[in-house]
C-alpha positions as CSV (number, residue, x, y, z in Angstrom):
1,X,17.7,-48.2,17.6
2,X,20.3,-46.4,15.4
3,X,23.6,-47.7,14.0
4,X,25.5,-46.1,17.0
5,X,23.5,-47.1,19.4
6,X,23.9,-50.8,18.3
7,X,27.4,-50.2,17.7
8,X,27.4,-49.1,22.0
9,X,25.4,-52.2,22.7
10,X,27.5,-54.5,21.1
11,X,30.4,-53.1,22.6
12,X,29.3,-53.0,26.3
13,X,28.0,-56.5,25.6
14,X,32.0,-57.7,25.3
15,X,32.1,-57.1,21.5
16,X,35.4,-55.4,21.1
17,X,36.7,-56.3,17.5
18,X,35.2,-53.7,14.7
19,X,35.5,-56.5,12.0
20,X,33.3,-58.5,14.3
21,X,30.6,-55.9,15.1
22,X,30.8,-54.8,11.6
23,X,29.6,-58.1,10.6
24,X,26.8,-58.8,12.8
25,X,25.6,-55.8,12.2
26,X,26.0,-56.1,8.4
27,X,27.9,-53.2,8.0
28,X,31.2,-52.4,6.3
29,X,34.4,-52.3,8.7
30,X,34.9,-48.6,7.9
31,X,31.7,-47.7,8.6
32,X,31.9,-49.3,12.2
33,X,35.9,-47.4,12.8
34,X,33.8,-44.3,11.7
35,X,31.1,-44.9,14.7
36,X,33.2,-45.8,17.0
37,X,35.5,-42.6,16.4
38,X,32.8,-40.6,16.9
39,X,31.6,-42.7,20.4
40,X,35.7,-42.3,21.0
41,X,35.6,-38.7,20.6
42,X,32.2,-38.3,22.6
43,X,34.0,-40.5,25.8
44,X,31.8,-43.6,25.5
45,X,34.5,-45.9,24.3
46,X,38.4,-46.3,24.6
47,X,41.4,-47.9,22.5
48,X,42.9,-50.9,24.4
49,X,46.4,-51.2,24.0
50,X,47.8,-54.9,24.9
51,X,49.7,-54.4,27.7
52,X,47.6,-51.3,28.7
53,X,46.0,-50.4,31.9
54,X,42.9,-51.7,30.1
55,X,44.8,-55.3,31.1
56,X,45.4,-54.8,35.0
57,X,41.7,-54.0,35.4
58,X,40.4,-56.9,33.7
59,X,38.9,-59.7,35.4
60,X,40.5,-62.2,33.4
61,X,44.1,-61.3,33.5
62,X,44.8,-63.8,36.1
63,X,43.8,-66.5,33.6
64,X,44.5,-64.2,30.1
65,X,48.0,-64.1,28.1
66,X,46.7,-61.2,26.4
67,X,45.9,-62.7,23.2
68,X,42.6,-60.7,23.0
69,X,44.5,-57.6,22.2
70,X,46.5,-59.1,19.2
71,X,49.3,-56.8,17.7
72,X,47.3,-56.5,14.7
73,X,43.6,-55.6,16.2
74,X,42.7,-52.7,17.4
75,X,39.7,-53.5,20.2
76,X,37.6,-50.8,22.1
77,X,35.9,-51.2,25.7
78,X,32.9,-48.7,27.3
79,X,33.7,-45.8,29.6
80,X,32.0,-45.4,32.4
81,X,30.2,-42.5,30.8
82,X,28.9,-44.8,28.5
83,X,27.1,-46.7,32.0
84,X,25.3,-43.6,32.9
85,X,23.9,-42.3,29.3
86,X,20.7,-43.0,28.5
87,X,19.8,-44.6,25.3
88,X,18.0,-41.5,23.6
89,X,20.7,-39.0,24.3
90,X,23.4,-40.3,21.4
């Protein structure tokens, strides 16, 4: 599996931080931004904005004040074309 595609996995798997996927993956934090521009640009991934639509759709907004979108982080969640790739076609 290639650094993008564990970059996808982590993501899908509720990973949504870059500085935490950058270091379980033991990679450097601009590396990671780099991937996920590039899974951003391709429509696999998407910018949550606190506040965002991102918030009324999740399943823990009844419980959440929103502090997993801090002011100061930016956090990504999967598309739903990232649900119907394959794992050989990135």
């Amino acid at each position: 599996m290639g650094k993008i595609e564990r970059v996808l996995s982590l993501i899908r798997e509720g990973e949504r931080n870059p500085a935490e996927i950058a270091g379980k993956l033991g990679m450097s934090r601009e590396e990671v931004e780099g991937i996920i521009k590039i899974l951003e640009s391709m429509g696999y991934v998407e910018r949550i904005e606190k506040g965002s639509g991102a918030c009324e759709t999740c399943p823990l907004r009844s419980i959440c004040p929103g502090s997993c979108v801090r002011k100061t982080a930016t956090v990504y969640r999967v598309t739903k074309k990232s649900f119907s790739l394959k794992q050989d076609h990135i």
